[in-house]
C-alpha positions in Angstrom: -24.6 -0.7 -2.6 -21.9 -3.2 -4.0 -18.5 -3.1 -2.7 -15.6 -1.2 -4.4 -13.0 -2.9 -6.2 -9.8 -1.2 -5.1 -7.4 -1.0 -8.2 -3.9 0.4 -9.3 -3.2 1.9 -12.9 0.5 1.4 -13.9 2.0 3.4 -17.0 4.7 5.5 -18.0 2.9 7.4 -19.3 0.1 10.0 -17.9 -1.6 10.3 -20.1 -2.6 6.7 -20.8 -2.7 6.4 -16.9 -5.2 9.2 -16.8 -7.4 7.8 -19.9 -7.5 4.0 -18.2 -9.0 5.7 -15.0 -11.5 7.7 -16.9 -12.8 5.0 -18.7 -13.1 2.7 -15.6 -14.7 6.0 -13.6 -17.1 6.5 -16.4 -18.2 2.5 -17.4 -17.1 0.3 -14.6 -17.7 2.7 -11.2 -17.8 -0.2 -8.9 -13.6 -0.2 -9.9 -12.0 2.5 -7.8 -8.6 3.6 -8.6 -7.0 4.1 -5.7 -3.1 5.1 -7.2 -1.5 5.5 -10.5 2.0 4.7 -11.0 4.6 5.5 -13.4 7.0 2.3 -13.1 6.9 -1.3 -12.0 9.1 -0.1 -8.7 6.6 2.4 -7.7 4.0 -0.1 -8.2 5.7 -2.6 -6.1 6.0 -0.4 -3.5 2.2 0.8 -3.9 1.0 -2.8 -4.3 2.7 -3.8 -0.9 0.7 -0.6 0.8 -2.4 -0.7 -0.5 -3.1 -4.2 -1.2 -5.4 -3.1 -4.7 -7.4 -6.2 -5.9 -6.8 -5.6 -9.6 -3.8 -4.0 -11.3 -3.9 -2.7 -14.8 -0.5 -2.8 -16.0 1.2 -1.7 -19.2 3.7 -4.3 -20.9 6.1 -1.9 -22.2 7.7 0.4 -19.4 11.4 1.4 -19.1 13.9 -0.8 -17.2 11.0 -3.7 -16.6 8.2 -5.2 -18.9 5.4 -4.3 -16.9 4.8 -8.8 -16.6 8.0 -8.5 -14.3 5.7 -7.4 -11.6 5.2 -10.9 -10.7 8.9 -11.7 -9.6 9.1 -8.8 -7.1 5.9 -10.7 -4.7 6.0 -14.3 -2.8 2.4 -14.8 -3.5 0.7 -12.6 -6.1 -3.4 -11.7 -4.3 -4.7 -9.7 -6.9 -5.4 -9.4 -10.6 -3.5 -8.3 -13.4 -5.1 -6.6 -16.3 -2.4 -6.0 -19.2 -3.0 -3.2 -21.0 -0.8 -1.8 -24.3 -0.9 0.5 -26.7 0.9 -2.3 -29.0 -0.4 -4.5 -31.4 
């Protein structure tokens, strides 16, 4: 059995959080989401605890652009997947 990839959904919105880990659960199952978060400092704070290997992360949140992620670590160890409802 292949390993897990451990993974973080962050949105401000549920509902899109809930839809991105559906659609990894139901077409990518080696991807387990292991927290969702609402806001880049709830991520931060996730990201520090958890240490996901990916991160899909929304570019428009309140208060930070979900790409500000980047300036809150020292070393960035896992992968960012931006996601948007944007054009």
């Amino acid at each position: 059995m292949a390993e897990k990839i451990t993974a973080i959904v962050v949105d401000d919105e549920e509902r899109a959080r809930n839809v991105i880990a559906n659609l990894l659960l139901s077409f990518f199952p080696s991807i387990e989401v292991i927290y969702q978060c609402a806001n880049v400092p709830e991520a931060v704070v996730s990201i520090k605890r958890n240490k996901p290997q990916v991160l899909f992360l929304d570019i428009e949140m309140p208060f930070y652009a979900g790409y500000e992620i980047v300036s809150f670590f020292d070393v960035v160890d896992f992968e960012i997947v931006f996601v948007t409802a944007y054009d």
